[in-house]
C-alpha positions in Angstrom: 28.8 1.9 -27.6 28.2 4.5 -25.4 26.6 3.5 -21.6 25.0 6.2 -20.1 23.6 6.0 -16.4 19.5 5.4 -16.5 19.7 6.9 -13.0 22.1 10.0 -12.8 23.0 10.8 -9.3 22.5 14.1 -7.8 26.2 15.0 -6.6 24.7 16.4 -3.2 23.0 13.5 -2.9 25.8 10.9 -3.5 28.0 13.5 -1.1 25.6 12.8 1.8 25.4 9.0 1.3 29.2 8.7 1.3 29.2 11.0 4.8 26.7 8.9 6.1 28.5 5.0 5.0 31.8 7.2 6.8 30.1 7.6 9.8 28.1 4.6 10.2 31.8 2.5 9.5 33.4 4.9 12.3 30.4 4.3 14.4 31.1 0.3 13.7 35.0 1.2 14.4 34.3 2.8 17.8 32.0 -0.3 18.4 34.1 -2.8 18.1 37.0 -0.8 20.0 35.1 -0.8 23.1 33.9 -4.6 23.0 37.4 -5.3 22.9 37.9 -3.4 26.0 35.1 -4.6 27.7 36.4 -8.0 26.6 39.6 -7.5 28.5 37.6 -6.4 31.6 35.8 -9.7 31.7 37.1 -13.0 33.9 37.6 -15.9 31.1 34.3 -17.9 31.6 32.7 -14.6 31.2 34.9 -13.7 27.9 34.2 -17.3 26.6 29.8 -16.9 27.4 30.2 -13.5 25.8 32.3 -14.9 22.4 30.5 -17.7 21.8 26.8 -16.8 22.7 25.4 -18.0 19.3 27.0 -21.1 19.6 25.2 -21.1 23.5 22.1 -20.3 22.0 22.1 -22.8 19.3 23.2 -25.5 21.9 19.9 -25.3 24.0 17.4 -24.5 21.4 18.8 -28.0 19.9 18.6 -29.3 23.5 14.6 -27.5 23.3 13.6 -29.2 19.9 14.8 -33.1 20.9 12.9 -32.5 24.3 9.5 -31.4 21.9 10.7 -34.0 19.5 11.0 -31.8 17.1 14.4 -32.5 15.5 14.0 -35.1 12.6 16.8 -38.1 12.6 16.9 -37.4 8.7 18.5 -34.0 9.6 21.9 -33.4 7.8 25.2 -31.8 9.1 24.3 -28.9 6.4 21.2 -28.5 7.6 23.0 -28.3 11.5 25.2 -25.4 9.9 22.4 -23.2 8.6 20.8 -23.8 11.9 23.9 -22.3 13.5 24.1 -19.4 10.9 20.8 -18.2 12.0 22.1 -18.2 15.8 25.1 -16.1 14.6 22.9 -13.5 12.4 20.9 -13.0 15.1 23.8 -12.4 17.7 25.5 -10.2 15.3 22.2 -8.2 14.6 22.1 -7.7 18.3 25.8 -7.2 18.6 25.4 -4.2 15.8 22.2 -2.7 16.5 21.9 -3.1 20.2 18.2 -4.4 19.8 18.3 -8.6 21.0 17.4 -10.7 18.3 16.1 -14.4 18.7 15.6 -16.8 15.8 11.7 -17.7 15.5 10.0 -21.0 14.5 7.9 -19.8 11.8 5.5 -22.7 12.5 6.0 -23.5 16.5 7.3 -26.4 18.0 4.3 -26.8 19.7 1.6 -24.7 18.0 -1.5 -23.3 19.1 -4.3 -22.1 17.3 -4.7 -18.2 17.7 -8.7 -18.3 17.8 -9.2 -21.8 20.0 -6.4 -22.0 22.4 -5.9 -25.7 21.3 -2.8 -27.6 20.6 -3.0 -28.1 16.5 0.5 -28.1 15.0 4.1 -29.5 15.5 6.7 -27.4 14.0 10.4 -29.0 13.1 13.8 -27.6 14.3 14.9 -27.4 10.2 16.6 -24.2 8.8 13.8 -23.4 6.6 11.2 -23.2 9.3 13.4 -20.5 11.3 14.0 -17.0 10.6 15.9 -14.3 12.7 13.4 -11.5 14.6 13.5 -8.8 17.3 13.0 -10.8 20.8 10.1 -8.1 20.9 8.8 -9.6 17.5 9.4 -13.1 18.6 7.5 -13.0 22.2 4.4 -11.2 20.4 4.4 -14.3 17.9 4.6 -16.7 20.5 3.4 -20.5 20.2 0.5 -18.9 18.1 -0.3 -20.7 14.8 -2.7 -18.1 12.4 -5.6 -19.9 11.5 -5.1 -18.8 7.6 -1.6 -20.5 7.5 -3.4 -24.5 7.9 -6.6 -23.2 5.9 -9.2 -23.2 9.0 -9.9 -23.3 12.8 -10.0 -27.6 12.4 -6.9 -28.9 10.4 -8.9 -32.2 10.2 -12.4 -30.8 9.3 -14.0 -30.1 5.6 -12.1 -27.7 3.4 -15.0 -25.8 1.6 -15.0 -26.2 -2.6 -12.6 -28.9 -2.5 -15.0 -30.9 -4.9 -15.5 -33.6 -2.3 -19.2 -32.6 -2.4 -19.9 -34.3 -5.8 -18.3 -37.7 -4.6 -21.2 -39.9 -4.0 -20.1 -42.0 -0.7 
């Protein structure tokens, strides 16, 4: 059987991509060279802060979500570890692009509602509520819960066509 490629690849093309992945691991190279000579420049509490900085992060946002009461007691040492993971993709992001990354509570840890201003939601501190943004990203977000995302302005009110109108009491 003969395979042919369903995509053939313009040599030029695949000549340019291969420069660029050369330049962008040289770039990577060069990268890591010099944080390993500004490591050496540091005292040790300074080299231990800058090493283990997702670990530092992870820390006090855990410290943050048992102050809002946001971290569940059913929480598993898995689910810890994923928390963690986020912490260290969002330092290496940083650490690679040079943009600062923070991980963002999808739904807040203490939510307010974009159009009222009122308290309406409690996030959790779980690995599927966070996801890893630009700290630019994250700070526009802020505590702000989009009315779409609970289905109204009032959580508790009347959700329109929900067939509770043809109940009789």
């Amino acid at each position: 059987m003969n395979l042919v490629n369903p995509w053939p690849v313009d040599p030029v093309e695949q000549t340019e991509l291969l420069q660029m992945e050369e330049a962008v691991e040289a770039a990577q190279r060069e990268r890591m060279l010099n944080w390993q000579v500004e490591l050496t420049t540091m005292d040790r509490h300074a080299r231990y802060r800058a090493k283990h900085q997702a670990k530092r992060r992870y820390d006090q946002a855990l410290r943050r979500a048992i102050e809002h009461n946001a971290l569940p007691k059913w929480i598993t040492d898995d689910q810890l570890s994923c928390i963690l993971k986020r912490y260290e993709k969002a330092v290496e992001r940083e650490f690679w692009t040079g943009v600062p990354h923070d991980v963002h509570h999808k739904v807040a840890l203490c939510g307010v509602c974009v159009e009222t201003g009122k308290h309406i939601v409690c996030g959790l501190h779980v690995p599927w509520n966070l996801v890893v943004t630009t700290r630019d990203e994250n700070r526009k977000l802020g505590a702000t819960v989009p009315s779409g995302l609970l289905g109204g302005t009032d959580p508790f009110g009347p959700i329109p066509d929900d067939g509770d109108d043809k109940i009789p009491f």
